[in-house]
N, C-alpha and C positions, 0 to 999 in steps of 0.2 A: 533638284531632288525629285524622284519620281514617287509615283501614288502608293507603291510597295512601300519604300523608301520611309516616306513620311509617318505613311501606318503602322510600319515596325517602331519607328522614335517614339511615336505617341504611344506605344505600346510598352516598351522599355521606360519610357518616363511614368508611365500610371502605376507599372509596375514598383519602379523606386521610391515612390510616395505611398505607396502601400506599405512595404518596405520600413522604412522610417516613421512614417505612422502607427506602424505595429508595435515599434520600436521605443518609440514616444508613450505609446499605450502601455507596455510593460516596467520601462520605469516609471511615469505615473503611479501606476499597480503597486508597486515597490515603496512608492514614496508616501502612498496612502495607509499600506499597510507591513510596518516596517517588521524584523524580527522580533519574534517574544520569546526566545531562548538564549542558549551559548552554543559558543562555536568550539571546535577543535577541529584537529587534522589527522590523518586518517591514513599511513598512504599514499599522501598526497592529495587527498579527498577532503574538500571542507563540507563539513557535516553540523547541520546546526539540529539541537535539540535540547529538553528541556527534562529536569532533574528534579521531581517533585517529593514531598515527604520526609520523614525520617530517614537519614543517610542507614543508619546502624539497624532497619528493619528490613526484612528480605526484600527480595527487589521485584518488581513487573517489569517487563520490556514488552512495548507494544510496538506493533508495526502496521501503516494504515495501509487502505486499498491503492489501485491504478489512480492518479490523477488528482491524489487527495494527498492532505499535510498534517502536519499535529494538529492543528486546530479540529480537525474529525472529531479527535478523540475528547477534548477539553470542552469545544460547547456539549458535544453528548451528557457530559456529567460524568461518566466514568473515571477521569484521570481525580479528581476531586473526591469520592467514590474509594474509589483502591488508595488512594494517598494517606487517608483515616489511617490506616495501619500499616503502609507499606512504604517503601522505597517506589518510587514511579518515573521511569526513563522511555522518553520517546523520540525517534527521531523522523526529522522529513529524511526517506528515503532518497538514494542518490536520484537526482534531478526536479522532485520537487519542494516545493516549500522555497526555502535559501540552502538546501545542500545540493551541491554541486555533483556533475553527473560526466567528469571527461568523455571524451569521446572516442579514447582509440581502445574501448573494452567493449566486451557484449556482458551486458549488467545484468545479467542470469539470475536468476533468485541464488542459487548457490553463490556468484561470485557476489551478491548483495549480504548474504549471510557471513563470508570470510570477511566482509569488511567490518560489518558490523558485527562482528565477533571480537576482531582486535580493538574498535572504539568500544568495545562493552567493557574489555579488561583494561584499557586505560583509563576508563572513568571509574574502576574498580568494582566494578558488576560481576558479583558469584552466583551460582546456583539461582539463577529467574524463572519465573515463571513467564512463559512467551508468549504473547497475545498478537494473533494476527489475521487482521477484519479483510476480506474478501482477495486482491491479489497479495498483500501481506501476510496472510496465508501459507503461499506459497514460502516466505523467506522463515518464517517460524519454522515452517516443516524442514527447510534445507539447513537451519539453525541445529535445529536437533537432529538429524542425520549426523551430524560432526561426533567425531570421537575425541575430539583435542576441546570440547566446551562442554562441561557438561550444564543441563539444566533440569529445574525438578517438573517442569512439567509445560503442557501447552494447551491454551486456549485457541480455538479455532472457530472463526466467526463468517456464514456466507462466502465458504470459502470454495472452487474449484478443484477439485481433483480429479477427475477422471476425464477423458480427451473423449468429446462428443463433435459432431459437426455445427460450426456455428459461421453464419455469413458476417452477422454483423462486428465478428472481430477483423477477419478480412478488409472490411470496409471501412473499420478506427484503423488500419496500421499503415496508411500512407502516406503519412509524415515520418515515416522511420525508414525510407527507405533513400538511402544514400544517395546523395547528393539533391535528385529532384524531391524527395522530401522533406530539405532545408527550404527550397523555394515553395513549396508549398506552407510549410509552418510559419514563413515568413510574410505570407502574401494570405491565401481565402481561408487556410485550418482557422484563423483566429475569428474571423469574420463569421463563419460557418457554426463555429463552437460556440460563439455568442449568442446565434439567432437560436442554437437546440438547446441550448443549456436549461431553460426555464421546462422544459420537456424532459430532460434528461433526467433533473433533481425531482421531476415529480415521480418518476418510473422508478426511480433507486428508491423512495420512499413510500411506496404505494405499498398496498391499499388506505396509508394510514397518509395524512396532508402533509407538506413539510414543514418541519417546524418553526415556529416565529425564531426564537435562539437563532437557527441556521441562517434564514433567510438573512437575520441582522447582523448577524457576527461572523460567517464562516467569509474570507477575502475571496469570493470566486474570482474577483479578475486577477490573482494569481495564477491563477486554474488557466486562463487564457494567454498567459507568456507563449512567443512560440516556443523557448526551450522548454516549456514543461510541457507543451501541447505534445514536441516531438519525442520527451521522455516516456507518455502516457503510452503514445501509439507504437511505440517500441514494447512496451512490456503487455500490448494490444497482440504484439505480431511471436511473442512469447509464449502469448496464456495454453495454448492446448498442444505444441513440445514440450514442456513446461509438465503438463500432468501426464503426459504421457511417458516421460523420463521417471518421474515421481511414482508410479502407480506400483511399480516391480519391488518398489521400497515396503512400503507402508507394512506388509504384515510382519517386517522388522523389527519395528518399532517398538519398543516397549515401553515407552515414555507414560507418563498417566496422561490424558486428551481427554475433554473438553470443547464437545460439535457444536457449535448453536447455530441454527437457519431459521430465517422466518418464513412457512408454512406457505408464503402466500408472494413468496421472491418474486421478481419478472425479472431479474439479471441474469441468476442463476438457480438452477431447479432445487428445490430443497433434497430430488433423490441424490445429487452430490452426497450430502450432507449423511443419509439413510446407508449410502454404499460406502462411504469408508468408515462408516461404524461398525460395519459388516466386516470388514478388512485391519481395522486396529485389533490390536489384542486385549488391550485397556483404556475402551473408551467409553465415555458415557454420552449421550445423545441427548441433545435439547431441542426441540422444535418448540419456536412460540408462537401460538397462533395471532391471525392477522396481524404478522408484520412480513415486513419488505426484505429488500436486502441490507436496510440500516437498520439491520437487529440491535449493533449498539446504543441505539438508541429507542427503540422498542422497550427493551429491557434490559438496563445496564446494573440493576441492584443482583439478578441473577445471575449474572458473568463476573461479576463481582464475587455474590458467593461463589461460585464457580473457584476462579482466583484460592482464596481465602481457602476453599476446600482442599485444594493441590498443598497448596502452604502447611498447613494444617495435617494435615496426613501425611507428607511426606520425607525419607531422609535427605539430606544434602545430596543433591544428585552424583556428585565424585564418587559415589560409594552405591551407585547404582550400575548394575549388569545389563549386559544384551545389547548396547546400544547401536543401531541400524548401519549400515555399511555406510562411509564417509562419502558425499556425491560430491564432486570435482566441481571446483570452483572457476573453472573454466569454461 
């Protein structure tokens, strides 16, 4: 065996112990921090989520950000919070948490919304109010685009809309990229994501510390699977076609909205947030000062209200007009 030879083996073997150690490392993950919901199927799609509150009082549907699970929303306090009076449905989005994410679709916020439009009406979800923190966002707003669902209204939380130039998404979407992005999410993404993580959760929570709750209770090494590292970085290589499909919509809309940003984001700019208030027809605008881009947690009694106020004022959405041209789920 020659020196080439030898170096490629020892190359290929460091590689398969990476491999299986990562492997090793996500069920681990799995095994430490098992499901806290129910399951159902979808389509085909296992979808795990959790069904809080009075069945028989109007409902919330919350949908979290890139890279995150229900648990976002439960340690925040919020799902506890809205559950006082409400019906409270949340699901991990396809590919993280325990809901499943095939692989031979592009998981479009749209084609995210037709899914979890038909799990909504099989769990018997009418007229909700849609709650969606920073890329979930994006699936609320493709939610209410639809003319076959109606809903009475949407909360929008540090959420992206308008398509700016940004490097650092470029640079999250290299695990979504076919084929050599499987070898990547299986080998350094996890490795890499571990060493930035403790940076990462201070920047989404800045300028405010992150909290004990989080630190103690949120599963990050879920967050480190390589399937959800490479579902993250897919809906990474998403975010600014994504608003940029979306943008031609919005003055459509005539949904009641509900903006909250914190003042002080380093994710994303709170003028997001300033410019498509400017572009809703009926929206109200919240900026809370010194917080980050986990406003739900800054201020979850406000979003709350927020919530409650939509409910509270408004008809059964069936029986509302105008509602925004249907974006293809495809």
């Amino acid at each position: 065996m020659t020196t080439t030879e030898t170096v490629l083996l020892i190359g290929i073997l460091f590689l398969a112990l990476v491999i299986i150690g990562n492997i090793g490392f996500a069920k681990l993950a799995e095994r430490r921090n098992p499901p806290i919901g129910k399951f159902l199927e979808c389509d085909g799609v296992v979808l795990h989520y959790i069904d809080r509150g009075d069945p028989a009082a109007p409902c919330v549907v919350l949908f979290h950000g890139n890279g995150s699970m229900i648990q976002d929303f439960t340690i925040s306090g919020l799902v506890d919070l809205l559950a006082r009076s409400n019906r409270v449905v949340c699901f991990d989005r396809p590919g993280f948490g325990y809901s499943r994410r095939p692989r031979l679709r592009i998981w479009s916020a749209a084609a995210q919304a037709a899914l979890l439009m038909k799990a909504l009406d099989q769990i018997g979800v009418r007229d909700p109010v849609v709650l969606g923190h920073s890329w979930g966002a994006f699936v609320a707003i493709a939610l209410a685009m639809r003319k076959d669902y109606p809903i009475r209204g949407l909360v929008l939380a540090s959420g992206y809309y308008f398509p700016t130039g940004r490097l650092d998404v470029w640079l999250m979407s290299g695990p979504a990229i076919p084929v050599l992005g499987d070898l990547v999410s299986y080998t350094v993404a996890p490795v890499i994501s571990w060493a930035i993580l403790p940076g990462a959760l201070r920047k989404i929570f800045a300028p405010r510390s992150v909290p004990p709750t989080f630190k103690n209770e949120f599963p990050s090494s879920l967050v480190l699977r390589p399937t959800q590292l490479r579902a993250a970085a897919e809906e990474s290589a998403l975010l600014i076609p994504t608003a940029a499909q979306f943008r031609a919509h919005y003055s459509a809309m005539n949904d009641d909205v509900r903006i909250f940003h914190g003042t002080e984001d380093r994710v994303i700019q709170h003028k997001q947030a300033r410019d498509l208030h400017q572009a809703l027809p009926r929206s109200d605008l919240h900026l809370v000062p010194n917080a980050g881009h986990m406003v739900t947690y800054a201020d979850p009694a406000a979003i709350t209200e927020a919530v409650n106020s939509i409910i509270n004022s408004s008809k059964p959405a069936a029986f509302q007009a105008g509602r925004a041209p249907n974006i293809s789920s495809r």
